[in-house]
C-alpha positions, 0 to 999 in steps of 0.5 A: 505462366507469361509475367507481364509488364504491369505484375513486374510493376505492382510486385515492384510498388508492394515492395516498395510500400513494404519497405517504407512501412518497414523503415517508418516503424524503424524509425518509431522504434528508435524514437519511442524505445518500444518494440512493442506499442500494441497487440498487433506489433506482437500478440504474444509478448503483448499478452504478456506485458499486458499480463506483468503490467496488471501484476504491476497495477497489483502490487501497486494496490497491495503497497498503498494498502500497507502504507494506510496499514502501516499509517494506522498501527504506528498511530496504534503503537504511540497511543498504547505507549501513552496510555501504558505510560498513564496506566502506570502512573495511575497506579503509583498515584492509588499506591500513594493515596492507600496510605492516606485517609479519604479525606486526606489533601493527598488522596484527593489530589489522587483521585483528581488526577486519577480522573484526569487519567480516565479523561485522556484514555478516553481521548486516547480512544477517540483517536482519529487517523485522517477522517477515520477513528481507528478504535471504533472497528468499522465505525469509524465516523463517530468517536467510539467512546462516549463522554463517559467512557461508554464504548459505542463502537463495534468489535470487528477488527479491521483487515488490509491486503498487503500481499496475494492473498495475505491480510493483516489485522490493522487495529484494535477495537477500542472495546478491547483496549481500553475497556478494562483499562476504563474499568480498573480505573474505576474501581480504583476511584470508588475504593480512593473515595470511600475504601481502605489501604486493602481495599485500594491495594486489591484493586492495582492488580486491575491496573496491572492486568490493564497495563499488561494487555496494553503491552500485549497489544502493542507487541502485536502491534510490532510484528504487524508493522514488521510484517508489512516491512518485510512484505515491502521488501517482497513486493520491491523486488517483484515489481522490479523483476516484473518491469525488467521483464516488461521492458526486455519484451517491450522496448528496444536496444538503441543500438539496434534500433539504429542498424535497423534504421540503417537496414531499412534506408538500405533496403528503401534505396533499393527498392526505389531503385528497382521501381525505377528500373521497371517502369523505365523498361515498361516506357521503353516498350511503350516507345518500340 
């Protein structure tokens, strides 16, 4: 087949737009840093990119869900410190008033404070993290306890994912925490306003059952936010091998990009050059 002046021209100008496209995307690559910008650079490491970036957007998720978590049970840890600290001071307080007459100064001034106590378990109940009471199980617009120490709240326990597939208990209902608590309370003002030493000594067994749950609970509490610790530690590293990962596939050397740069300036001057020499031979022809 005879290659004529005007194929030896359009051969030369494709060569010519190749080249300039070859040097403008150099020359992107070396200002941005990235090889790879969208799915046309590179269809297959811009699927995987796109697929580490949503296990980045994952982890992401799995981290804010565990500082809410961790916000909560550390709230959790404080409020159950306190109401042991109250139950046991309760308890010192029934033991002094049993060896006291119901009308004696001392075993009212018991049952006062007593009363107190139950009043601040009860604000202890109705604690709130944000906008959200944390004891009331999903309820958690309302306070959970009543005036009178009624618990309207429900017993669900609520649940965050800190990790695939990994939940993690965030609260206690209040029903569960402070419902005997409430009630061996109770029993102990009934028995300071009318019972006997007997009487009043049967029933700090209750505040010590109560006491016991409460360090139960926030033992659990303990291994929850050492859980999420733990898993932070997990999802750090992930994330970082994620993103080197995204990066080796996504952005460029700098060196490299500069001897691209360089190559593709070169392979310009040349390509100029032999569009030159093509058209001034097809001139000369024109001239003969």
């Amino acid at each position: 087949m005879r290659i004529s002046t005007q194929m030896l021209q359009q051969g030369a100008l494709r060569g010519l737009g190749n080249t300039l496209a070859l040097l403008a995307r150099s020359q992107e690559e070396a200002v941005t840093g990235r090889r790879v910008r969208t799915v046309s650079d590179d269809p297959i490491d811009a699927s995987q990119i796109m697929r580490m970036a949503a296990h980045l957007r994952d982890i992401e998720q799995y981290r804010r869900n565990s500082a809410v978590a961790g916000t909560r049970l550390s709230t959790e840890d404080v409020v159950l410190t306190t109401a042991r600290d109250l139950l046991a001071r309760a308890r010192n307080l029934a033991l002094s008033g049993a060896t006291q007459s119901p009308g004696d100064p001392l075993r009212q001034a018991a049952i006062t404070e007593i009363r107190q106590i139950r009043e601040q378990l009860i604000s202890l109940g109705n604690t709130r993290v944000g906008n959200e009471y944390i004891f009331g199980g999903t309820s958690t617009a309302e306070p959970p306890f009543r005036a009178d120490g009624t618990y309207v709240g429900d017993d669900t326990v609520r649940q965050a994912e800190i990790d695939d597939h990994v939940m993690l208990d965030t609260n206690h209902t209040g029903g569960t925490l402070f419902g005997g608590a409430l009630q061996a309370l109770d029993g102990v003002l009934g028995e300071l306003q009318s019972g006997t030493q007997d009487s009043i000594l049967r029933r700090l067994g209750d505040l010590s059952t109560a006491e016991q749950q409460a360090l139960s609970a926030q033992t659990e509490v303990g291994s929850r936010l050492r859980e999420i610790e733990m898993t932070g530690g997990h999802l750090a590293r992930r994330a970082a091998n994620f993103s080197d990962r995204c990066e080796a596939l996504r952005d460029v050397d700098p060196t490299e990009a500069s001897v691209k740069v360089i190559a593709a300036q070169t392979a310009l001057e040349r390509a100029y050059a032999v569009v030159g020499r093509v058209l001034s031979t097809n001139i000369l022809d024109y001239l003969k």
